[in-house]
Backbone and ligand atoms as CSV (ligand in chain L), in Angstrom:
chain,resi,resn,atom,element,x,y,z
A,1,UNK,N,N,0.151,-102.018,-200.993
A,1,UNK,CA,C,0.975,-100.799,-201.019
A,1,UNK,C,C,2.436,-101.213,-200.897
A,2,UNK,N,N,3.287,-101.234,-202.050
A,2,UNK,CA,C,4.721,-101.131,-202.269
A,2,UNK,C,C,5.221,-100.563,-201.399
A,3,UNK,N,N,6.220,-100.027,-200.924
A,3,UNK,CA,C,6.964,-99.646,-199.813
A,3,UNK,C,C,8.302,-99.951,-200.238
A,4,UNK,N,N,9.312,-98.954,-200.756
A,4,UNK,CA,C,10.699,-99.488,-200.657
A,4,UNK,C,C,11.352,-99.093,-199.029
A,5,UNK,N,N,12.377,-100.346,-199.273
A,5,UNK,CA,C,13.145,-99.589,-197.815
A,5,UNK,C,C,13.810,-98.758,-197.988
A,6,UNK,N,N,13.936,-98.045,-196.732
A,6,UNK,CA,C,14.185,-96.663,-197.221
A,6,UNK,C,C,15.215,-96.305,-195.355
A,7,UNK,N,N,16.496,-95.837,-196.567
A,7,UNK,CA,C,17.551,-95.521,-195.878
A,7,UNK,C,C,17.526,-94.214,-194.982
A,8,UNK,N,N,17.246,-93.094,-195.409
A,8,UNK,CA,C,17.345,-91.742,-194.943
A,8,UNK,C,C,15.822,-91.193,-195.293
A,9,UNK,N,N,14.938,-90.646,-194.476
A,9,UNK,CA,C,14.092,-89.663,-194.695
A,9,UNK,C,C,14.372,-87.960,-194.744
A,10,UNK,N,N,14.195,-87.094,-195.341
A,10,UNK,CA,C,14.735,-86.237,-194.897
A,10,UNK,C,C,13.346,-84.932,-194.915
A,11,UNK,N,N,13.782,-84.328,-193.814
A,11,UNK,CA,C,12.641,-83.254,-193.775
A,11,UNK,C,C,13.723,-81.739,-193.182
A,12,UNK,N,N,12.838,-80.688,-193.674
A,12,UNK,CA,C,13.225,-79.266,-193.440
A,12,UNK,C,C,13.392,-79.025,-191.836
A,13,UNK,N,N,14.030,-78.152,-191.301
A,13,UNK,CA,C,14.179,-77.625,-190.092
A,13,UNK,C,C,12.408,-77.053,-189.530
A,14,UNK,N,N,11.881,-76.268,-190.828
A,14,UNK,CA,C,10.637,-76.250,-190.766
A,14,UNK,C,C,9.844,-77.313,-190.298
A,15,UNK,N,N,10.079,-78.391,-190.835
A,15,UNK,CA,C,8.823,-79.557,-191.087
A,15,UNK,C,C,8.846,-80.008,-189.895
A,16,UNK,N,N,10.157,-79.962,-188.726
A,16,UNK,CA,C,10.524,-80.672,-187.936
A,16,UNK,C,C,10.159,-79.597,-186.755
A,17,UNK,N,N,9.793,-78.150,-187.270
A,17,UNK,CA,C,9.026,-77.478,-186.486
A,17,UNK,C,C,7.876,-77.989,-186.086
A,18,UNK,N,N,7.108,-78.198,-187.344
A,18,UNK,CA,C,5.931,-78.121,-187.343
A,18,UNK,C,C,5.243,-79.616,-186.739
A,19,UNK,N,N,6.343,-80.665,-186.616
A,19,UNK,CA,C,5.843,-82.254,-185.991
A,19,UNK,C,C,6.137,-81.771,-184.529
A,20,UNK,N,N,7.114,-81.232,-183.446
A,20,UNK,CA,C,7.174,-80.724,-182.807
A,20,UNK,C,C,5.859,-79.815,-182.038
A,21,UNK,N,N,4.861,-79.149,-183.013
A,21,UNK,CA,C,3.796,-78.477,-182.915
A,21,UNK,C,C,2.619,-79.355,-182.641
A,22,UNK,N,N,2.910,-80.457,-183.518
A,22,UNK,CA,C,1.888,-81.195,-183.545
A,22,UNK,C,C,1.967,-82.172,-182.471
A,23,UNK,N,N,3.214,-82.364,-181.956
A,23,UNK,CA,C,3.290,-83.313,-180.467
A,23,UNK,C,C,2.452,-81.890,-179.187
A,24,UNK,N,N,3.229,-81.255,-179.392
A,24,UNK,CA,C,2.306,-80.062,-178.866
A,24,UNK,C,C,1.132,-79.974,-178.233
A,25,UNK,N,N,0.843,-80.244,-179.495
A,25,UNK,CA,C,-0.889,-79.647,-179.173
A,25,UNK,C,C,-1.334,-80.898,-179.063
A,26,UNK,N,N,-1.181,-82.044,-179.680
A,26,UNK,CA,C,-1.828,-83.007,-178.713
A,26,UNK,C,C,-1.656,-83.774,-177.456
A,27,UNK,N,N,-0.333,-82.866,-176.523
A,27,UNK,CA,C,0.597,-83.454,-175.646
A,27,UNK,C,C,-1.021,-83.391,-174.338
A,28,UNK,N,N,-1.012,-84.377,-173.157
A,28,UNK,CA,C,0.117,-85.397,-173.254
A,28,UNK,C,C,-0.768,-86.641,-174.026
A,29,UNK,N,N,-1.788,-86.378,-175.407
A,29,UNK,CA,C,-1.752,-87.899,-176.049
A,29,UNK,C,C,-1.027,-87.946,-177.082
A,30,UNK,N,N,-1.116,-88.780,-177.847
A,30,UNK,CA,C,-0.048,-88.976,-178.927
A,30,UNK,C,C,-0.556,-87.918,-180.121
A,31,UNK,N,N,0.006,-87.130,-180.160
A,31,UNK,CA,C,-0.351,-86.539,-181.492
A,31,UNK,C,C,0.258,-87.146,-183.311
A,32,UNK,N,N,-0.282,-87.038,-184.436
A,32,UNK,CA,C,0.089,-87.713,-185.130
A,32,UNK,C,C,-0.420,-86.452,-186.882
A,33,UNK,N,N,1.089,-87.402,-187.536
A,33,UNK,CA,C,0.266,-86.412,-189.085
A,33,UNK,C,C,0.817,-87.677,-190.255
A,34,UNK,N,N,0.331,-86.927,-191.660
A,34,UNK,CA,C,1.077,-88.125,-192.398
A,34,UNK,C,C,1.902,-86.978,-193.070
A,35,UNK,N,N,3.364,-87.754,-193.393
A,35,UNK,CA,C,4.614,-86.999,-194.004
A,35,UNK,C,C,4.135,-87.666,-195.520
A,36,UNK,N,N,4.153,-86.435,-196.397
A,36,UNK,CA,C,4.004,-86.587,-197.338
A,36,UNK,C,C,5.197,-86.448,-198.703
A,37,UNK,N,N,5.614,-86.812,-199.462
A,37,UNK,CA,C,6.456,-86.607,-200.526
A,37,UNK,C,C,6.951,-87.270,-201.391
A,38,UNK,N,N,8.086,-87.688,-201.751
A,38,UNK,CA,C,8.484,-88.611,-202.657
A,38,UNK,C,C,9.796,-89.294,-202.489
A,39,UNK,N,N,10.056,-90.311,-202.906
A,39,UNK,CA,C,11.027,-91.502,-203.237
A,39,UNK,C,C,12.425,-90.848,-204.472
A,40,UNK,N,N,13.465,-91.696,-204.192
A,40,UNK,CA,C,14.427,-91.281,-204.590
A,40,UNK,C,C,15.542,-92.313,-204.155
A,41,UNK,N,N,16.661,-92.676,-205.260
A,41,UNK,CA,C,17.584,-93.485,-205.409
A,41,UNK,C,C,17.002,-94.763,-205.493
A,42,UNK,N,N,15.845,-95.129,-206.205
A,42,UNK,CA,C,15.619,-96.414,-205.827
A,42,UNK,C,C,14.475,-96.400,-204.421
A,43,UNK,N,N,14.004,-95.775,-204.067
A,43,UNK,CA,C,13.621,-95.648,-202.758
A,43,UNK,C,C,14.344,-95.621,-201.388
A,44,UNK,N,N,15.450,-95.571,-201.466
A,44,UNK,CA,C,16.966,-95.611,-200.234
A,44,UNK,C,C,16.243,-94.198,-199.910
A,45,UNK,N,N,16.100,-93.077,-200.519
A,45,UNK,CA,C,15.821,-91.625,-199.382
A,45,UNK,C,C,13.931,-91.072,-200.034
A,46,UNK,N,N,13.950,-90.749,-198.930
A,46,UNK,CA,C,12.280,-90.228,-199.038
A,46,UNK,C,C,12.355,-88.773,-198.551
A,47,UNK,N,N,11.958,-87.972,-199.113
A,47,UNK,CA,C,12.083,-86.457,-199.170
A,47,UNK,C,C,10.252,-86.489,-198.827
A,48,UNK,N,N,10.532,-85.397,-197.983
A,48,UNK,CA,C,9.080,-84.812,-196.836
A,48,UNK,C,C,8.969,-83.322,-197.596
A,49,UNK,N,N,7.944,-83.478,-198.422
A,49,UNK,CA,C,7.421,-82.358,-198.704
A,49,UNK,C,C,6.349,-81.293,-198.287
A,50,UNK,N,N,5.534,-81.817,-197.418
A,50,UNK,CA,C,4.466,-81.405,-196.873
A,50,UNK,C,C,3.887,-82.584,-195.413
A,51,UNK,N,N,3.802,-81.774,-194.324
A,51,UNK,CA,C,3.395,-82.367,-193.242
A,51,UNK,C,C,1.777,-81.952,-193.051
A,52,UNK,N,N,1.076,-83.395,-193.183
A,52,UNK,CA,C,-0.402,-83.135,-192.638
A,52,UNK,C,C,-0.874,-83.508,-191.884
A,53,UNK,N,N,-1.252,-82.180,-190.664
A,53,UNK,CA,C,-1.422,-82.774,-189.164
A,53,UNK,C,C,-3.135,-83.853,-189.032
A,54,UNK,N,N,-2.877,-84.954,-188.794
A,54,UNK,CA,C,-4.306,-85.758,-188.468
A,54,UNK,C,C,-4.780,-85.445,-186.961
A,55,UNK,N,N,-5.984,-85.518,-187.094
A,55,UNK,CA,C,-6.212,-85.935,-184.992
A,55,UNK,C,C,-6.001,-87.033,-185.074
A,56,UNK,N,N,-5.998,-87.432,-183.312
A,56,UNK,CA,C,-5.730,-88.449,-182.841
A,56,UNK,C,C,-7.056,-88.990,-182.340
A,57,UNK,N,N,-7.354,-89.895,-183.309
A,57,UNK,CA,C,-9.052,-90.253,-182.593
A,57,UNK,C,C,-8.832,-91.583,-181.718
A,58,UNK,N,N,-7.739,-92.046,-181.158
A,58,UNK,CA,C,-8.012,-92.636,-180.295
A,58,UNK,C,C,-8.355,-91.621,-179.238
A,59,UNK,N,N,-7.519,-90.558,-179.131
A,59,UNK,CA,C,-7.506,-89.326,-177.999
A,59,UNK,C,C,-7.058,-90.356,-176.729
A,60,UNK,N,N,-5.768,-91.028,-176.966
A,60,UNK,CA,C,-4.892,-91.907,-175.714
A,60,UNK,C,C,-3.475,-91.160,-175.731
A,61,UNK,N,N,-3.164,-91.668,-174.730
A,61,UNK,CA,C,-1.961,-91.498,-174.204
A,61,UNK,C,C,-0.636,-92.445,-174.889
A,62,UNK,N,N,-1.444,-93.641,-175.261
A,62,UNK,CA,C,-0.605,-94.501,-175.583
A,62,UNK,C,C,-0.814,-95.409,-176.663
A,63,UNK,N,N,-1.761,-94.778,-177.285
A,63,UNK,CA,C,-1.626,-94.771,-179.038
A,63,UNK,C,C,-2.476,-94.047,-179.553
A,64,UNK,N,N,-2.202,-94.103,-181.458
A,64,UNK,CA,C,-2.823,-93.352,-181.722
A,64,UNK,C,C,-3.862,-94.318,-182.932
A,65,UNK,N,N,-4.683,-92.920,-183.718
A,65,UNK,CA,C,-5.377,-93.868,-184.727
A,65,UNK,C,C,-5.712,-92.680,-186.126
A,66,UNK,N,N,-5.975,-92.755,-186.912
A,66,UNK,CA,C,-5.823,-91.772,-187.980
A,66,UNK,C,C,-7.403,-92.106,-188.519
A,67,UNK,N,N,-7.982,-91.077,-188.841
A,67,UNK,CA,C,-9.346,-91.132,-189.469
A,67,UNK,C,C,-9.147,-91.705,-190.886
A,68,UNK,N,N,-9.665,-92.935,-191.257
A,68,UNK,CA,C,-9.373,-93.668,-192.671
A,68,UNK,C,C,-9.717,-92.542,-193.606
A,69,UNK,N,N,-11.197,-92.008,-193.397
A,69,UNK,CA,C,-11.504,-91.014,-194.104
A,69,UNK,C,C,-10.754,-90.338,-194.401
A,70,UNK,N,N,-10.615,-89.491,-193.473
A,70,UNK,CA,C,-9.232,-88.092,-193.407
A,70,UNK,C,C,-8.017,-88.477,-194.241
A,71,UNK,N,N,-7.930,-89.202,-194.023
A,71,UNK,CA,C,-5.954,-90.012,-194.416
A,71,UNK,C,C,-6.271,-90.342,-196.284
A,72,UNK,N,N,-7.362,-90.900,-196.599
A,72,UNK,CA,C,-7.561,-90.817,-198.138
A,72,UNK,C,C,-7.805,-89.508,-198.451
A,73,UNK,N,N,-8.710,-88.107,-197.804
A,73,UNK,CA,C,-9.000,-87.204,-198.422
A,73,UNK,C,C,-7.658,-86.632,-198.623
A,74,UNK,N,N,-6.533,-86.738,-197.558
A,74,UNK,CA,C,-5.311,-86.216,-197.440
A,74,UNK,C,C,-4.133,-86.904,-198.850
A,75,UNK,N,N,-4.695,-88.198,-199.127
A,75,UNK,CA,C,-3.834,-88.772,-199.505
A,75,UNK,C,C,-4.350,-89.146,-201.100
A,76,UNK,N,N,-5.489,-88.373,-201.480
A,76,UNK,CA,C,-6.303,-88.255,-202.213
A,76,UNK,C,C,-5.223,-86.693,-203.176
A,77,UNK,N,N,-5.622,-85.827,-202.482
A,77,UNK,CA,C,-5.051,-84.611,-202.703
A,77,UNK,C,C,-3.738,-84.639,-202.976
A,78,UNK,N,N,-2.787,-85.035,-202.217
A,78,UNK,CA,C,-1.407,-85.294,-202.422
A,78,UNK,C,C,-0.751,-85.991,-203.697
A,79,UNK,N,N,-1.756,-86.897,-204.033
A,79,UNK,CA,C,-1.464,-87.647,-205.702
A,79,UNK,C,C,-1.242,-86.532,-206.222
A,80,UNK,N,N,-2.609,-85.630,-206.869
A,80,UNK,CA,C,-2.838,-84.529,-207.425
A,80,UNK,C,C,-1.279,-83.658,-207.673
A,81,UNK,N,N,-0.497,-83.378,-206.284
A,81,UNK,CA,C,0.725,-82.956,-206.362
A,81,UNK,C,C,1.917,-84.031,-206.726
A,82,UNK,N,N,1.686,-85.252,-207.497
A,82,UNK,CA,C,2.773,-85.480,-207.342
A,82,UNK,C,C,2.957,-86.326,-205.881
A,83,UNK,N,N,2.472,-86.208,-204.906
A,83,UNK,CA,C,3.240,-86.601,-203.941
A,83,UNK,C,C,2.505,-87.904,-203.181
A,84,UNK,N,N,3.296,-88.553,-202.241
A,84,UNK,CA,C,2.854,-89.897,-201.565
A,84,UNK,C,C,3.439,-89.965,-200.285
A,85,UNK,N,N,2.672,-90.647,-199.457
A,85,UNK,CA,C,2.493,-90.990,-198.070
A,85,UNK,C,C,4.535,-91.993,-197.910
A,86,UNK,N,N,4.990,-91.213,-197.494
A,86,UNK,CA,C,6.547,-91.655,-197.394
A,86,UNK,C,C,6.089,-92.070,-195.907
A,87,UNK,N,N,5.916,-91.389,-195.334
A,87,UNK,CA,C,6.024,-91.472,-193.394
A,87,UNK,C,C,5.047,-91.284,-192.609
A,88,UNK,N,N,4.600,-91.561,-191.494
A,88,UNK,CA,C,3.893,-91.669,-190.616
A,88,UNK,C,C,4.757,-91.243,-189.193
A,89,UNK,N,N,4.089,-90.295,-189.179
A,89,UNK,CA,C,5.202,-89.129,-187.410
A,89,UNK,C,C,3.665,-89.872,-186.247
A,90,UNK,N,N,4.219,-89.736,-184.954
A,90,UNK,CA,C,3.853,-89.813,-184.066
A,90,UNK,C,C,3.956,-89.398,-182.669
A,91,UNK,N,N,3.775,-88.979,-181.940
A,91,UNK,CA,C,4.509,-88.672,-181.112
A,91,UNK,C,C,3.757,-89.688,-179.700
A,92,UNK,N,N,5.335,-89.612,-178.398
A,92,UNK,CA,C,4.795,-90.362,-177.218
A,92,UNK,C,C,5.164,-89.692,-176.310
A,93,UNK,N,N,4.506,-89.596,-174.648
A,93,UNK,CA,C,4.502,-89.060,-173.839
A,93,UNK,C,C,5.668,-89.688,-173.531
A,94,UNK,N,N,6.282,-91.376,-173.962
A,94,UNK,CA,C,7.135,-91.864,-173.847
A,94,UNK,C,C,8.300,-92.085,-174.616
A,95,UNK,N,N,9.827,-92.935,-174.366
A,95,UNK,CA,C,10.595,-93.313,-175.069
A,95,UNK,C,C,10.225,-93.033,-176.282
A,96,UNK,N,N,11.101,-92.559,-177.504
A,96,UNK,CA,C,10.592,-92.708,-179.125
A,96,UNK,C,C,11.014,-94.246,-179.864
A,97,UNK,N,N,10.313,-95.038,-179.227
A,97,UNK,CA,C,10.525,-96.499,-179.489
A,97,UNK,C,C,9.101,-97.254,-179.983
A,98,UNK,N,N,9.166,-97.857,-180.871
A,98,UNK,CA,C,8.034,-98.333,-181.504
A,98,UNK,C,C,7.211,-99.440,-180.008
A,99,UNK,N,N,6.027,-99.585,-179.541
A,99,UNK,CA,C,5.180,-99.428,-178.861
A,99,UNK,C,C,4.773,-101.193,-179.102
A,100,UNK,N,N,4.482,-102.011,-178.674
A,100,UNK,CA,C,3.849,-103.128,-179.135
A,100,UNK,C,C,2.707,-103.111,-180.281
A,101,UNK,N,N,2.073,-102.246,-180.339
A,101,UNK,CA,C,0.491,-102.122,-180.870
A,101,UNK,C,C,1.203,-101.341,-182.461
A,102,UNK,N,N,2.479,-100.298,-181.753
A,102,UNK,CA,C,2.916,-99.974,-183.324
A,102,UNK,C,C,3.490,-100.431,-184.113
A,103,UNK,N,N,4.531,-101.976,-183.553
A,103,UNK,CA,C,5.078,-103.096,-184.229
A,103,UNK,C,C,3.780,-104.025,-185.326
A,104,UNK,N,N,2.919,-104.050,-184.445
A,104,UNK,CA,C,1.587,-104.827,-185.079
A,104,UNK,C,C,1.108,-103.577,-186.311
A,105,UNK,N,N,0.520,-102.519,-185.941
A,105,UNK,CA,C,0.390,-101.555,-186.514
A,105,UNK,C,C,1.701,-101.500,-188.772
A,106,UNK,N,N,2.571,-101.425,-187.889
A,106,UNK,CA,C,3.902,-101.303,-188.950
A,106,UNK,C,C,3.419,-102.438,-189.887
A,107,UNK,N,N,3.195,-103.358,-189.736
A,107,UNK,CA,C,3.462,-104.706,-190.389
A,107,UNK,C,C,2.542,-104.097,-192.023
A,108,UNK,N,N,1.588,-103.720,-191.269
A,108,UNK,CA,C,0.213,-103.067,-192.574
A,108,UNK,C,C,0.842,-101.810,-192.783
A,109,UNK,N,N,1.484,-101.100,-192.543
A,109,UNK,CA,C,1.790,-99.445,-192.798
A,109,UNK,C,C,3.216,-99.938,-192.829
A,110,UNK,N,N,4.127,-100.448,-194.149
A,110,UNK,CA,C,5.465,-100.240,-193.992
A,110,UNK,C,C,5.721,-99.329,-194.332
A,111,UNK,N,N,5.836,-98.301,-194.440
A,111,UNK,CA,C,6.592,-97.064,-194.616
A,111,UNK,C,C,7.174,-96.313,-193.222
A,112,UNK,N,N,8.037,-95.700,-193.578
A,112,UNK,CA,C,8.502,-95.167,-192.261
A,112,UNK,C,C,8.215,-94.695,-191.523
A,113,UNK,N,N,8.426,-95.020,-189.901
A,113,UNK,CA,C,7.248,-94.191,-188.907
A,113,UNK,C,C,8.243,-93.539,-188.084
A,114,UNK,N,N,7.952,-92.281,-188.449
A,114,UNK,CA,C,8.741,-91.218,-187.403
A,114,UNK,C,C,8.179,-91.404,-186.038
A,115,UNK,N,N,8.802,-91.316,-184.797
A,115,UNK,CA,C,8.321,-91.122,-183.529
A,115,UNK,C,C,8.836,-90.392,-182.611
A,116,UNK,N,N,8.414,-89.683,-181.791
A,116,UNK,CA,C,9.108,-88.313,-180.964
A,116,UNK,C,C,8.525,-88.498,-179.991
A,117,UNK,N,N,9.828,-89.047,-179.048
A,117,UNK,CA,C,9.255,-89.181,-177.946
A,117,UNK,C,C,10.243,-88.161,-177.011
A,118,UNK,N,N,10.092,-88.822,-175.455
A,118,UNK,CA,C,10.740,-88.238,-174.208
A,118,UNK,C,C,11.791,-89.478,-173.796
A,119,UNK,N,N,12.595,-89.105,-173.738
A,119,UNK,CA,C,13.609,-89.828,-172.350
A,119,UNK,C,C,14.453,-89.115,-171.850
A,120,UNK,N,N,14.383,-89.491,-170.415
A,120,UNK,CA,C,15.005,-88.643,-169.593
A,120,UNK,C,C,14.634,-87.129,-169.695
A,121,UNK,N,N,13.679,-86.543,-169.542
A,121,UNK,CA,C,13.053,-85.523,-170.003
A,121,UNK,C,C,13.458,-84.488,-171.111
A,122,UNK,N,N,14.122,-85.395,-172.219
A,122,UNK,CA,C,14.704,-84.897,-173.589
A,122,UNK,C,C,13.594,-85.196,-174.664
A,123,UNK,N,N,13.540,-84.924,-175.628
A,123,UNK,CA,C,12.839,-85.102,-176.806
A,123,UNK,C,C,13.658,-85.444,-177.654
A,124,UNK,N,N,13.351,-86.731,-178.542
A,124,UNK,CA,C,14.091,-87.125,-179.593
A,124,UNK,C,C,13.161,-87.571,-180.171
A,125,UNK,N,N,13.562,-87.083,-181.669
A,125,UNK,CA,C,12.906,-87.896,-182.844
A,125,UNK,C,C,13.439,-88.840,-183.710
A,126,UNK,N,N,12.796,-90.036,-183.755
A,126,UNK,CA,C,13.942,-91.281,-184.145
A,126,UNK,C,C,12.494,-91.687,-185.386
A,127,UNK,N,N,13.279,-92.650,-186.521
A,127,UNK,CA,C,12.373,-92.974,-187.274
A,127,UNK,C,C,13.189,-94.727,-187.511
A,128,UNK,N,N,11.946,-95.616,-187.612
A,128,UNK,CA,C,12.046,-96.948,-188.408
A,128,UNK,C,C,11.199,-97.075,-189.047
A,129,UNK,N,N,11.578,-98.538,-189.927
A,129,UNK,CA,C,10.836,-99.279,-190.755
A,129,UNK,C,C,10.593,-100.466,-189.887
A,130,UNK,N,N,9.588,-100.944,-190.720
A,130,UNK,CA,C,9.828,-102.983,-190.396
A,130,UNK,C,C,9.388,-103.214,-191.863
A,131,UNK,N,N,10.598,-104.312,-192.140
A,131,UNK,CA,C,11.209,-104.513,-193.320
A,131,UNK,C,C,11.141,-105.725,-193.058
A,132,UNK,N,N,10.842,-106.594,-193.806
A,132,UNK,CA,C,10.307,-108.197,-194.048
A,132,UNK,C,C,10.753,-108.477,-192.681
A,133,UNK,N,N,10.143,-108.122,-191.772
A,133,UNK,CA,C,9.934,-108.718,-190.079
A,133,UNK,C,C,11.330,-108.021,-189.463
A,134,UNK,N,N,11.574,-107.347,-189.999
A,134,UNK,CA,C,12.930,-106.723,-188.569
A,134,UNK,C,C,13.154,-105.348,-188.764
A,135,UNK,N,N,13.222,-104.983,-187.396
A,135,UNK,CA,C,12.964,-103.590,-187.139
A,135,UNK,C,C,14.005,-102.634,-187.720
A,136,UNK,N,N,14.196,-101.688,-188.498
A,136,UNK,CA,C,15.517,-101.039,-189.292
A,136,UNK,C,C,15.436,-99.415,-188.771
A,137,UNK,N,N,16.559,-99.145,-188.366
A,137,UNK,CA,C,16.153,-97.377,-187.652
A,137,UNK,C,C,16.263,-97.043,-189.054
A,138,UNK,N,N,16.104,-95.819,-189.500
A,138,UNK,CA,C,16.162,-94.953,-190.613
A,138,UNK,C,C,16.497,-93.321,-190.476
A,139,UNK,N,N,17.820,-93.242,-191.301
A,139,UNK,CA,C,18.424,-91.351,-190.425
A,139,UNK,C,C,17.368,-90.489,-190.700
A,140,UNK,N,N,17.303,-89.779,-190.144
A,140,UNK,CA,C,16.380,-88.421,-190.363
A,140,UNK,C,C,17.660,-87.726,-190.817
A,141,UNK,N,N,17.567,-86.564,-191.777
A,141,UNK,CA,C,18.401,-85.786,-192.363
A,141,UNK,C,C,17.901,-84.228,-192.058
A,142,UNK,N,N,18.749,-83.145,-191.763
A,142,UNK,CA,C,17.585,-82.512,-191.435
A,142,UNK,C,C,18.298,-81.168,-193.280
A,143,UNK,N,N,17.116,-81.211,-193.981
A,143,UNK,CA,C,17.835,-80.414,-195.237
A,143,UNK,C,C,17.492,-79.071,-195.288
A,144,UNK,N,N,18.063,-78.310,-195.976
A,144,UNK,CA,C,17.516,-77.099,-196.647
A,144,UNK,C,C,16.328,-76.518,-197.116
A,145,UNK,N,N,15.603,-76.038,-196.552
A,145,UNK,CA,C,14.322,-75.754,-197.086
A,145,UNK,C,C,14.265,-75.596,-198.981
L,1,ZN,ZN,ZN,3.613,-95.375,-180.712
């Protein structure tokens, strides 16, 4: 799986509802979905067209795991539109900082992994890559529906 690096992701005020929802309801384990959409400039920005919430079948606190099944039927369907697996959201009871297990994790899933975590009892959503071995933040944009 190709993967360009990718400068800016950008998702709706909506979409950023709805990952918010999905930390939510699986608070306090990691809740998780795949950001779906498409590439642009070369792959520098990835536009979020559709958010699809996965469970979390680890059902932990401190990681997560995506049903292989689920994630092809999801990612199965999404061709159909046109569209492709740009991002991977997550959320942590902790810091929004990539996790040891999600550095290992990244290496096989380069595409961008959104993460929403807590510090200092704030919520922030921060997104990276890992890009031929080094960790790259990536802006979230927040656009126009
Ligand atoms: Zn994590």
């Amino acid at each position: 799986m190709a993967q360009p690096r990718v400068a800016r992701i950008q998702l709706t005020s909506l979409q950023r509802r709805q990952l918010y929802g999905v930390r939510r309801r699986a608070w306090p384990n990691e809740g998780c979905a795949l950001l779906l959409g498409t590439f642009s400039e070369g792959g520098l920005i990835a536009r979020v067209f559709r958010v699809a919430e996965t469970k979390n079948i680890a059902n932990s606190m401190s990681a997560f795991e995506i049903d292989p099944e689920h994630q092809y039927c999801i990612l199965a369907a999404a061709s159909k539109e046109g569209l492709e697996q740009v991002g991977i959201y997550h959320s942590h009871p902790a810091p929004p900082e990539p996790s040891e297990s999600d550095l290992e994790f990244m290496k096989y899933n380069p595409c961008v992994w959104v993460i929403d975590g807590r510090k200092r009892l704030r919520f922030r959503m921060k997104a990276y890559q890992l890009w031929q071995g080094f960790l790259l933040s990536v802006d979230i944009d927040i656009v126009p529906e």
